[in-house]
C-alpha positions, 0 to 999 in steps of 0.5 A, a space after each residue: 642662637 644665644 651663646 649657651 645653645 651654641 655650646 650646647 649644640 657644638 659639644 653634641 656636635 662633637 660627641 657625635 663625630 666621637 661616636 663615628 670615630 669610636 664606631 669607625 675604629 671598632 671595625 679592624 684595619 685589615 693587615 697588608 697582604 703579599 701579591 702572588 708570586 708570578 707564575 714560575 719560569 718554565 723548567 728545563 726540561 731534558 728534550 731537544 729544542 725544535 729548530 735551530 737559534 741563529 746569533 749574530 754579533 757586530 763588534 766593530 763598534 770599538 769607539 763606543 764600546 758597544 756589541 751588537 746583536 740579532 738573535 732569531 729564535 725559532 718557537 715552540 710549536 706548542 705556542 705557535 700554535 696557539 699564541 701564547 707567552 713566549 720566555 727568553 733568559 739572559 744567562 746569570 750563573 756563568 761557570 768560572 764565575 760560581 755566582 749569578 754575575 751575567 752583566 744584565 745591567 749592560 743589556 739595552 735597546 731591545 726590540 723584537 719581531 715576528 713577521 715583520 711586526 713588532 711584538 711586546 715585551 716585558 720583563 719577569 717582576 721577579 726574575 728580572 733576566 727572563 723576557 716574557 714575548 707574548 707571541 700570536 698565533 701562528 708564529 713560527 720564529 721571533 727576531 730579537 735585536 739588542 746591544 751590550 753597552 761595555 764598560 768604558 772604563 774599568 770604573 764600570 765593569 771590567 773593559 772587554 773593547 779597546 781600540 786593539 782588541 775585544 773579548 766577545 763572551 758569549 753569555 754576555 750576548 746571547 738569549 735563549 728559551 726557557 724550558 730547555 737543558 741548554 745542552 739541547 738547544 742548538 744555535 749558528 754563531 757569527 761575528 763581524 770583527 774590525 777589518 783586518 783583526 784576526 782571533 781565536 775561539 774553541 768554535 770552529 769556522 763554517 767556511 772562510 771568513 767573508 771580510 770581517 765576518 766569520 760564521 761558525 759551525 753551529 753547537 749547542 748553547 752550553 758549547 757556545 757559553 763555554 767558547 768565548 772569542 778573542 781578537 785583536 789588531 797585534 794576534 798571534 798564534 802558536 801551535 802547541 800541539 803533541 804527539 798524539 796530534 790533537 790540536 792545541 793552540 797558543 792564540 796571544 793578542 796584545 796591546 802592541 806588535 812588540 810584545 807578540 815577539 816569544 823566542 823558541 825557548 818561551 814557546 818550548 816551555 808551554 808546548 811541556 804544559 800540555 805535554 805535562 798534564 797529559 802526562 799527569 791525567 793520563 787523558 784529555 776532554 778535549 778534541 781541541 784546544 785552545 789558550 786564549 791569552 791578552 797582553 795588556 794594560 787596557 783590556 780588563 784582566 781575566 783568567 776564567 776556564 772553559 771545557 776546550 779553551 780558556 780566557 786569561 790576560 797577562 802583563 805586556 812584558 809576558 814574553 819580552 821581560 820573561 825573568 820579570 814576569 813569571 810571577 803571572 805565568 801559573 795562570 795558563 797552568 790553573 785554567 789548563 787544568 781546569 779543563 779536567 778538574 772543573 769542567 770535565 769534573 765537577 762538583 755536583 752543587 756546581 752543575 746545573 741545566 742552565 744557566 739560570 739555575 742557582 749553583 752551589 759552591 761546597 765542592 770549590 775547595 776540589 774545583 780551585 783548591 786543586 787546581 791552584 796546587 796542579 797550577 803551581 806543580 805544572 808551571 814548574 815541571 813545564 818550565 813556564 817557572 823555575 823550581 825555585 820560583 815556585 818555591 818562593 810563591 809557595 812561601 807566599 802562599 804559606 805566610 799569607 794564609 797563616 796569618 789569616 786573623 778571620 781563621 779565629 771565626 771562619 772555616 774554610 767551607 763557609 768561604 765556598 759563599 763568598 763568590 755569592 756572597 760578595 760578588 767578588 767586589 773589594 773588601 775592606 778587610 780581606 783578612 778578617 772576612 776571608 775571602 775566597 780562602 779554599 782557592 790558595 788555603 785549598 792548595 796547601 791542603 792539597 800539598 798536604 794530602 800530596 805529601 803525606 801520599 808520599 810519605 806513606 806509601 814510601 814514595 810509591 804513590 803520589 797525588 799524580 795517580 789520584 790525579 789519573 784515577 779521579 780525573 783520568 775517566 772515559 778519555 776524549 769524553 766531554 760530557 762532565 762527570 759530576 761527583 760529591 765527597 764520598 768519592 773524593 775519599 774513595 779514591 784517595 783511599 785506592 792510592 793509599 788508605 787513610 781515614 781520608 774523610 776525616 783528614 778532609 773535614 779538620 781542614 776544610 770544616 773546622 776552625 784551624 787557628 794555622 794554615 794547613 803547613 804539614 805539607 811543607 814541613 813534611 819535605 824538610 821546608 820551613 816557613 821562615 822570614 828574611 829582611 829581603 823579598 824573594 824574586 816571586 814578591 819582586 816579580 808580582 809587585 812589579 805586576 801589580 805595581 805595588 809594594 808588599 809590606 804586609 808582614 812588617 807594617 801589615 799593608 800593600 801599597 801602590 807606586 803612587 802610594 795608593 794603600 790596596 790592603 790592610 791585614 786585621 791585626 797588623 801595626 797598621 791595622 792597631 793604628 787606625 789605617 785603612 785601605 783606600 788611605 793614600 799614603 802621602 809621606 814617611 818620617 817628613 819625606 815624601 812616600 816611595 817604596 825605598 824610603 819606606 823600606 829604608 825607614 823601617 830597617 832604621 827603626 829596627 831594634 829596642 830603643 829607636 823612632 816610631 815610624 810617623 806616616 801621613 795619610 790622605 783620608 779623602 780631603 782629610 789628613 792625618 798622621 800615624 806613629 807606628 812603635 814597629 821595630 821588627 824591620 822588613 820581613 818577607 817569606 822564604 822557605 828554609 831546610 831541605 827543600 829535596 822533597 818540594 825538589 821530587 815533587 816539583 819535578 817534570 814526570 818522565 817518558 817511560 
């Protein structure tokens, strides 16, 4: 072929795969289309479950961290009949917690059975806690063996095993059909714990304890969820049961023996908690009850509420260095009366048939917000802290919320979301995202309406009858009663009428440039500042073992310098500094709280030295210079503080 029939041939070679190319893009790509969704989980449905779940739970594995189980599930006889797909769930949404944080990711080793044999399992593509089982026909009951591998350190998850104690929580153990209202499934509990460990749990034994296993009478899945167990090698228990006989019980493990050791006086004031909510609801939802209550510095910290118990941890030196940890001692009064305000009431958004169903959390600033007020006004009228204690917390409270920058954007409804939201993980400015706001905010505005009761009716009405009226209902009655805003307001309106909606809506649903202080100014208080801290911030830095400069510089420090928060706006904030900055030196020496505070008193008033602080950023460092002249400043509260006084008093016998 010559040189020119080769050219020829090849641009027509070419101009034909051309024309492929043209006549092959003239037909469209077809776009990406969705897969079908799977088929949706079955509802729950309001009708018994046939047969009864038997759960069995090992928590001696405390070396390693890892709970057990064995779980036999009788099936349906619509499936056994034919075979079919058979679907458990792991609990997702847990109450207390008002987002979906069931621990799934800790869930492993599963095998399941029938006859004998072993049966396939396969997990829901979308809805990744449900279980599909595709059983035979003819099969009657699957057994499902499965463990929970907890954290080993607080870098994973909060702890729930220590070489002294466990926290068995039942949602982070169990399975149980789809279909059904967990309220109508019935399950057998039990639980192996080590030799030697005694516990307590709202559950109920079904006869003795056989070496370290006790059986327990069997209840419904609800029940189960909202009963969870605590044991532990040091265990103590308490009984702060009143005159009308119904049993309350201060179960207490800690770390060491020592620190069970509660004199007559400690142990008087939490018997005057029960007296003292009883007294204010004018009822109880409970036929007993019982506090759960660690002391310790390993098992991860906890204060979560349940209908006839509740989950709460507490520093070592609760009973042992009482007039130094006081600051923690309202947290047995909020989970208390979380019992009615929560668990008997309750928000409708924040029921839900089981506990997969997505809750909604608008109602929280009533479920926390008024717990957290009841905490603060029980924990004094008991005398698990002193008035004036209280007082100082309240200061706290009142200075920390009004100087929340994220007010300028962010109403207290929209932090009804954050634990969805933010699954309660640390953020880096809390005090510009808000955070959950309606729990310490929601109390201000509780003292608010309290006082404002006060001052209308002349003092002859208070938020104790609202307390009686709202919480007080069908009294011994555990089925929980679910309301929504309208009934709020009718009932602040038969205490005292006021446009109660539209004092509620201007402070929950609309930006407030300041916290809700009218509560306080009204009873003669005001929000002041002084150079030394109350004993209320000595008390939870010494908790937390930090220290509080959050009104001079704007941050909190660990004792080993350990920057935790940084409030938006603050000299720290304008200088570029961060949380999770460590703090390595003040002015050339070495960082501790007392140099710090020494350096800032120095640096008060016109005309003196910047404060220069060095940071450790990761592996880089850096110094800071801070024109701060202010000096130390903490919150107090000053005038007349008789009406806080009437309030915070214990209701008397008539």
């Amino acid at each position: 072929m010559s040189f020119r029939r080769f050219i020829l041939s090849s641009v027509a070679g070419v101009g034909l795969m051309f024309g492929a190319v043209l006549a092959h893009a003239a037909t469209p790509q077809e776009q990406p289309q969705p897969l079908p969704l799977p088929p949706a989980l079955p509802t729950p449905q309001d009708k018994p479950y046939a047969g009864q779940l038997s759960l069995q739970v090992d928590a001696t594995d405390l070396s390693r961290h890892i709970l057990s189980m064995k779980e036999t599930v009788p099936v349906p006889a619509d499936i056994a009949q034919n075979g079919g797909d058979f679907v458990l769930l792991y609990p997702m949404w847990i109450p207390g917690d008002h987002s979906p944080t069931g621990t799934i990711d800790q869930l492993g080793g599963i095998t399941v059975k029938a006859a004998g044999q072993s049966l396939l399992w396969k997990r829901d593509t979308v809805e990744v806690s449900a279980f599909h089982i595709q059983v035979p026909k003819g099969t009657h009951e699957v057994t499902v063996a499965y463990q929970l591998l907890t954290p080993v350190s607080p870098n994973e998850g909060r702890v729930v095993m220590t070489d002294a104690m466990v926290n068995v929580q039942w949602s982070a153990v169990s399975l149980y059909p789809a279909g059904y209202f967990t309220r109508q499934i019935m399950v057998k509990p039990q639980v192996t714990l080590p030799t030697g460990w005694d516990y307590g749990t709202a559950l109920r034994a079904d006869g003795a304890k056989t070496g370290g296993t006790v059986t327990f009478k069997p209840v419904s899945f609800n029940v189960l969820v909202d009963s969870p167990l605590f044991s532990g090698k040091y265990f103590k228990k308490f009984d702060l049961t009143q005159e009308d006989h119904v049993p309350v019980t201060l179960n207490v493990m800690a770390d060491h023996p020592e620190d069970l050791a509660a004199t007559d006086a400690q142990i008087k004031a939490h018997k005057e908690l029960v007296k003292q909510a009883n007294l204010l609801f004018g009822s109880h939802h409970y036929d007993h009850y019982d506090f759960l209550l660690a002391l310790t510095e390993h098992l991860g910290g906890i204060g979560l509420e349940h209908h006839q118990s509740s989950e709460n941890s507490g520093p070592r030196g609760y009973f042992t260095k009482w007039d130094k940890t006081f600051a923690a001692r309202d947290l047995l009064a909020h989970e208390y009366t979380h019992s009615w305000n929560g668990k008997y009431r309750r928000p409708a958004g924040l029921w839900a048939p089981n506990f997969n169903t997505p809750q909604r959390g608008a109602g929280l600033w009533v479920y926390e917000g008024q717990t957290q007020y009841w905490g603060y006004v029980l924990a004094a009228r008991s005398g698990l802290m002193s008035i004036p204690q209280v007082e100082e917390a309240l200061a706290q409270v009142a200075a920390v919320y009004d100087d929340r920058q994220g007010r300028q954007w962010r109403p207290l409804i929209d932090t009804t979301n954050d634990p969805i939201i933010a699954q309660r993980a640390a953020q880096s400015w809390k005090s510009w995202l808000r955070s959950e706001d309606y729990y310490s905010e929601g109390q201000l505005i509780w003292l608010d309406a309290d006082t404002l009761i006060r001052k209308l009716s002349n003092n002859s009405k208070s938020l104790n009858d609202f307390a009686a009226k709202f919480f007080g209902t069908h009294n011994g009655s555990f089925i929980t009663s679910t309301y929504q805003f309208d009934e709020v307001t009718q009932t602040l309106n038969a205490v005292q009428p006021y446009d109660w909606a539209s004092f509620l809506h201007q402070r929950v649903d609309e930006i407030q440039l300041h916290a809700p202080l009218d509560g306080l100014t009204r009873t003669g208080a005001k929000l002041e500042f002084s150079e030394k801290p109350s004993s209320y911030i000595e008390s939870a830095s010494g908790i937390r073992h930090s220290s509080d400069f959050l009104f001079s510089l704007g941050f909190s420090v660990s004792k080993k310098g350990a920057l935790s928060e940084v409030l938006w706006g603050s000299p720290a904030w304008k200088a570029g500094i961060t949380r999770d900055q460590d703090l390595i030196a003040v002015n050339g020496e070495a960082y501790d709280a007392d140099t710090l505070k020494d350096v800032i008193t120095q640096a008060k008033g016109a005309n003196k030295a910047p404060i220069t602080l060095l940071l450790r950023d990761r592996d880089q460092y850096r110094t800071v210079t801070l024109s701060y002249h202010d000096g130390l400043r903490y919150p107090y509260l000053a005038g007349n503080l008789d009406g806080l006084k009437a309030l915070l008093s214990p209701i008397t016998t008539h």
